[in-house]
PLY file of the C-alpha trace (Angstrom):
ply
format ascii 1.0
element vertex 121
property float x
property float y
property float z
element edge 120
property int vertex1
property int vertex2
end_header
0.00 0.00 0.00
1.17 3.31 -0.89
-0.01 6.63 0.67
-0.15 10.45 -0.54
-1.92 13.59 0.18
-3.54 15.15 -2.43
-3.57 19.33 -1.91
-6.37 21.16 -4.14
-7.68 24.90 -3.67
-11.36 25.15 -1.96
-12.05 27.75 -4.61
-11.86 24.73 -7.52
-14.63 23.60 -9.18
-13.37 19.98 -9.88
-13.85 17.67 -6.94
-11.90 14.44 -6.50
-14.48 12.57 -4.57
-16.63 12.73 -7.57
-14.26 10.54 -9.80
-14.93 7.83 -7.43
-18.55 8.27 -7.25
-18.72 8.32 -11.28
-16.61 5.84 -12.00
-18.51 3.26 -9.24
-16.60 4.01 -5.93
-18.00 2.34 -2.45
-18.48 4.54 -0.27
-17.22 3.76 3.74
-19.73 5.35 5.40
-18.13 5.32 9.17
-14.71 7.14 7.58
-16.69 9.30 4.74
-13.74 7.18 2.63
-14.62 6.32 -1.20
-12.76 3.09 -2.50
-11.93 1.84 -5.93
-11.59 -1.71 -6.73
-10.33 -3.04 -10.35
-9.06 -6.23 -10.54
-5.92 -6.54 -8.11
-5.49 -2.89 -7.65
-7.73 -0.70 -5.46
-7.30 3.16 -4.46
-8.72 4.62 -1.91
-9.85 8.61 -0.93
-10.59 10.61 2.36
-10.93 14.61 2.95
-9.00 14.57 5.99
-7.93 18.72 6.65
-6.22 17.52 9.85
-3.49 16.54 7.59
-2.49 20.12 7.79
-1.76 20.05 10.99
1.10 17.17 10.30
3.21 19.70 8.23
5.95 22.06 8.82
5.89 25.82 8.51
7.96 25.52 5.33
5.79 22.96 3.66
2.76 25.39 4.77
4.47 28.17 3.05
5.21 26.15 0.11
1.41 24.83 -0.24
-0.17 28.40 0.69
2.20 30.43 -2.14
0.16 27.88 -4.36
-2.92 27.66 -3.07
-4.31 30.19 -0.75
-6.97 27.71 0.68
-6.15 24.26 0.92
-7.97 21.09 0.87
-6.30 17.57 1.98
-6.55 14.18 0.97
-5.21 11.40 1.80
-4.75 8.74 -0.79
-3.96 5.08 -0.79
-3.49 2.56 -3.55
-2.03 -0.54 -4.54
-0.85 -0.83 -8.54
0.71 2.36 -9.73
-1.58 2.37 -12.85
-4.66 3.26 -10.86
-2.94 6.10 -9.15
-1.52 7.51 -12.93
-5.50 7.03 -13.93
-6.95 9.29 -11.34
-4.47 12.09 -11.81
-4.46 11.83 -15.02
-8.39 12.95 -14.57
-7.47 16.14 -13.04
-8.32 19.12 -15.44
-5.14 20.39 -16.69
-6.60 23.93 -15.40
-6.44 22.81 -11.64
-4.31 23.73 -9.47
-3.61 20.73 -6.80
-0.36 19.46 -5.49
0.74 16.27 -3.94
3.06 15.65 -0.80
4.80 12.26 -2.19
5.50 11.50 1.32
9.45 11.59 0.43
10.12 14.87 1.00
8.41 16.44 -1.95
5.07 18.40 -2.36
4.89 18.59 -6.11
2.73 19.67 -8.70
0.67 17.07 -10.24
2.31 16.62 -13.71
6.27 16.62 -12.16
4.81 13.72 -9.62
3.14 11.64 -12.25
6.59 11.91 -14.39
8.12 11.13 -10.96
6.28 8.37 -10.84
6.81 6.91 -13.83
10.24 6.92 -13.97
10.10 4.66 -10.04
8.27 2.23 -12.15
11.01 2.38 -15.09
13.53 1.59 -12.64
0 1
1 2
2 3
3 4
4 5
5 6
6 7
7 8
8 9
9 10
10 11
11 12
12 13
13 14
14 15
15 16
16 17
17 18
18 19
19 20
20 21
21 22
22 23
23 24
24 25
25 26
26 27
27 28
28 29
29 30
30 31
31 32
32 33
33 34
34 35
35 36
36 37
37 38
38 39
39 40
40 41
41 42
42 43
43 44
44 45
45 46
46 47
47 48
48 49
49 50
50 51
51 52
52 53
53 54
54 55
55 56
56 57
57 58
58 59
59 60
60 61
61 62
62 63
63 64
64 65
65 66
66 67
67 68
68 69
69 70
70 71
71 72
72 73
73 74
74 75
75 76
76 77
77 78
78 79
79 80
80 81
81 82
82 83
83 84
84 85
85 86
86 87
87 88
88 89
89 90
90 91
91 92
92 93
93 94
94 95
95 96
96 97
97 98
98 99
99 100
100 101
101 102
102 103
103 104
104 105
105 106
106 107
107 108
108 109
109 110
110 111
111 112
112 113
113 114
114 115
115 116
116 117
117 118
118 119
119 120
């Protein structure tokens, strides 16, 4: 299982929640978590703003010269090609950013090339 946290602005239109829910998510009622099942792999969403509490002031500097009014989400999977398939879904006009959990919070295109080239190796 792999983990990330998924940073979008409040003020965007596109919601990630509702790429599970079209594309036949369960929904965990007790957690308000959506998971994704198809064949071995699975990923898995939560809003979870506490997250912000778990970084630094530099991170939160980092995030808020991006976007002025974050919202987290934490993100699990198992089989990288689910993962590539729901960012790939993000409009290319959105502003998000993910915290790889490695150090980096990048913007959605440099982690999916990031990612990528972990799978090459």
């Amino acid at each position: 299982m792999n983990t990330v946290i998924l940073i979008k602005s409040k003020d965007e239109n596109w919601d990630p929640i509702n790429y599970f829910k079209r594309n036949g998510g369960n929904l965990i009622k007790e957690f308000n978590q959506y998971n994704l099942v198809i064949g071995d792999a699975w990923i898995s969403i939560i809003e979870d703003n506490s997250v912000y509490f778990e970084f630094d002031d530099d991170e939160i500097r980092k995030v808020k010269s991006i976007i002025e009014k974050p919202e987290f989400y934490i993100i699990e999977w198992k089989g990288d090609e689910i993962l590539e398939n729901f960012m790939a879904h993000i409009p290319n006009e959105t502003t998000a950013l993910v915290d790889d959990d490695h150090g980096s919070i990048l913007m959605i295109d440099v982690f999916l090339k990031k990612l990528k080239k972990c799978e090459e190796n």
